[in-house]
C-alpha positions in Angstrom: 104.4 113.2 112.7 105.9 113.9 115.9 104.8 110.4 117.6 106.6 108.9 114.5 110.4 110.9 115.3 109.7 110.2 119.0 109.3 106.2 118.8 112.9 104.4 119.1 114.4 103.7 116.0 112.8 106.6 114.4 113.6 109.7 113.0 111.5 112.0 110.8 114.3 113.1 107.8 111.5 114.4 105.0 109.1 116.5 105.4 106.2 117.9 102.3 104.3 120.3 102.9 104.0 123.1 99.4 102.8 125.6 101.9 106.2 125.8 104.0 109.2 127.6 102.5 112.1 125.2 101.1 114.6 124.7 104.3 116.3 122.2 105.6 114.1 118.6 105.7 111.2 119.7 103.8 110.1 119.3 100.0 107.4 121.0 97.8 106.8 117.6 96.3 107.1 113.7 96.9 109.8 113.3 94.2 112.0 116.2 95.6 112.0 114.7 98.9 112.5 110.8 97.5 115.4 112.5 95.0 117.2 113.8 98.4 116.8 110.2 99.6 117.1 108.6 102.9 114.0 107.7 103.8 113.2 104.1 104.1 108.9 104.7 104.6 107.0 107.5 103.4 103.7 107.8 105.2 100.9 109.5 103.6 97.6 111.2 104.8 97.2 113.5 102.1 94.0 113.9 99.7 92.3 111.7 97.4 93.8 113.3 94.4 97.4 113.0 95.3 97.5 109.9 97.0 97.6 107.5 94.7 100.5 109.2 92.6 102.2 110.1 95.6 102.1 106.0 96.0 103.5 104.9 93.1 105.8 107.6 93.1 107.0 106.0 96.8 107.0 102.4 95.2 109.0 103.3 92.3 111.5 104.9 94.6 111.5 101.6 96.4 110.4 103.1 99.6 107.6 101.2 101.6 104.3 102.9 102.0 102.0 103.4 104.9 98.9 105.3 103.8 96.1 106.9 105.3 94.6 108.8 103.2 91.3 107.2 102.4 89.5 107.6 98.8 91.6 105.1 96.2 89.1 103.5 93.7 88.8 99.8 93.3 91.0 100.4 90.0 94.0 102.2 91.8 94.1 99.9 94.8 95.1 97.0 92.3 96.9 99.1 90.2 98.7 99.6 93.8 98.9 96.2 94.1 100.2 95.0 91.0 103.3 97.6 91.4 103.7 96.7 95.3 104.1 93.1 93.8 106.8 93.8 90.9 108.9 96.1 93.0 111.0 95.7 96.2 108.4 98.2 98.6 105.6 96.9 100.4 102.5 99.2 101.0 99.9 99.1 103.9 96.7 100.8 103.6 94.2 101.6 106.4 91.1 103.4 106.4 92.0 103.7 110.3 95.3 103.7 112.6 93.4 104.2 115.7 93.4 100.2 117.7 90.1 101.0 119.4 88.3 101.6 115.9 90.0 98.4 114.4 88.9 96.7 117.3 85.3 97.9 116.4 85.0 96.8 112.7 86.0 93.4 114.0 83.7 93.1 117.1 81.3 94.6 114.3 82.0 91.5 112.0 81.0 88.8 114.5 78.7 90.9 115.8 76.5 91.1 112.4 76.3 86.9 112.3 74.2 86.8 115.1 72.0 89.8 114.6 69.5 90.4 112.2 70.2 94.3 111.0 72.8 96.6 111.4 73.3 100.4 110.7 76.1 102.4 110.9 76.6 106.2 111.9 80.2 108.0 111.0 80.5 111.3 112.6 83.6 113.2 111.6 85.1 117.2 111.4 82.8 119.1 108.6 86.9 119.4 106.8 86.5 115.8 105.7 86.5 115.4 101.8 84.8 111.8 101.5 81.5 110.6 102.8 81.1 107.5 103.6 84.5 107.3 105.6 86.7 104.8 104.6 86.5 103.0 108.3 82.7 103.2 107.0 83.1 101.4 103.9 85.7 99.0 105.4 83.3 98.5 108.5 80.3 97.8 105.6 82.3 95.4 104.1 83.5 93.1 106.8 79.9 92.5 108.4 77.2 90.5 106.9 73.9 91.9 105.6 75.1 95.1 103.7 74.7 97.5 106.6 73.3 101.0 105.7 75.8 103.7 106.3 74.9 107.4 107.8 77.5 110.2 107.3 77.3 113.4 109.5 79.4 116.2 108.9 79.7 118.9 112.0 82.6 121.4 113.3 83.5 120.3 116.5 83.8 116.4 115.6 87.0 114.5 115.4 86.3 111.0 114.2 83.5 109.0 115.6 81.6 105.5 114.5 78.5 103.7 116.0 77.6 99.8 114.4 73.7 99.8 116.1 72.4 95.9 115.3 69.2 94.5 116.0 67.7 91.8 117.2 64.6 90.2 118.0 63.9 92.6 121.4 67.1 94.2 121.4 70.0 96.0 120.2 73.9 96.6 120.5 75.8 99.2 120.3 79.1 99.4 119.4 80.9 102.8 119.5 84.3 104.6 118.6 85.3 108.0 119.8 88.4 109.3 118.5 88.7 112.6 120.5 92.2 113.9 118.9 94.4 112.9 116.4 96.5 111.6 118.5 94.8 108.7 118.8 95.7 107.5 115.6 100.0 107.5 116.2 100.2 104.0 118.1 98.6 102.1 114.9 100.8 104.4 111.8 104.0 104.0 114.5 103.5 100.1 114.5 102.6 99.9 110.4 106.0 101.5 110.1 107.6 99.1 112.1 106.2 96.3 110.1 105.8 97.2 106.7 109.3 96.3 105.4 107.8 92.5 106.5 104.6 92.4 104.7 105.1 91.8 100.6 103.3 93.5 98.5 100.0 95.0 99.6 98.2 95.1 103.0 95.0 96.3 103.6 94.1 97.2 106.8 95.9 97.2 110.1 93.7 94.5 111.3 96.7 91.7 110.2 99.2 93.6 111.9 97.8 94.0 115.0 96.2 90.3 115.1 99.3 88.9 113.7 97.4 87.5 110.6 
């Protein structure tokens, strides 16, 4: 997170990573690095299977949570929820940080009330654990007509999305290319900034960027 310790106001003071010897800054484990305290946002883009301990974990601790990591069930995002609501820490949650692909699912969303069909194809690295992607799913969810979703898998591929609609003679294409990661630092640096003002649970950057 080297955007993140470069933005003003921000410093990087935990890092976990079980693969790194024990020095100075980094921890095995979430509750080793919120027991050395400090840290006033933990920001997750782990795996499916840790990240929804690693959450509550973070909320218990009363540190605010921005989280990345896509893969929660229906069950755990209100189980999120409920917690986020009891405690003092907020939690945001977004399938995507980078603007131009939240800029897509919504231009996707308007899009789909005047046309008559849409599809979309996710193309991401063949590392990626869950198929659809969660921008997918999110993307599905916020248009009308219950798009059909393709997933493609292939070395080589960052993170990618086409919405194709159709109409009567004619389509529209709507496409995202994110061609590093880097692309995706502007959206988690601004979810840090504002999480500590959002109660309880947030999904989506979508109301922090439009101010909703």
């Amino acid at each position: 997170m080297g955007a993140v310790s470069a933005a003003e106001g921000m410093e990087v003071v935990a890092r976990v990573d079980p693969y790194l010897p024990a020095e100075d800054g980094v921890f095995a484990d979430v509750p080793s690095a919120l027991a050395a305290g400090g840290v006033d946002v933990a920001v997750d883009f782990t795996q499916p299977a840790v990240v929804y301990p690693n959450t509550l974990a973070y909320l218990a601790a009363g540190v605010h949570a921005v989280v990345g990591t896509t893969g929660l069930t229906g069950q755990q995002v209100d189980e999120i929820r409920a917690q986020a609501d009891a405690g003092t820490a907020n939690v945001l949650i977004a399938p995507n940080f980078a603007v131009g692909a939240v800029l897509l699912m919504r231009f996707a969303a308007e899009a789909s009330r005047h046309m008559q069909k849409a599809e979309i194809i996710e193309l991401h690295h063949d590392g990626k654990l869950d198929a659809p992607s969660g921008t997918a799913l999110r993307t599905a969810s916020l248009m009308e007509g219950d798009p059909v979703i393709h997933s493609v898998r292939l070395p080589g591929l960052v993170a990618h999305q086409e919405v194709i609609l159709g109409g009567l003679g004619e389509t529209l294409t709507i496409r995202h290319d994110s061609l590093s990661r880097e692309s995706f630092m502007p959206g988690v640096v601004l979810a840090v900034r504002e999480v500590a003002n959002r109660p309880g649970l947030t999904l989506g950057l979508e109301p922090v960027l439009f101010g909703e």
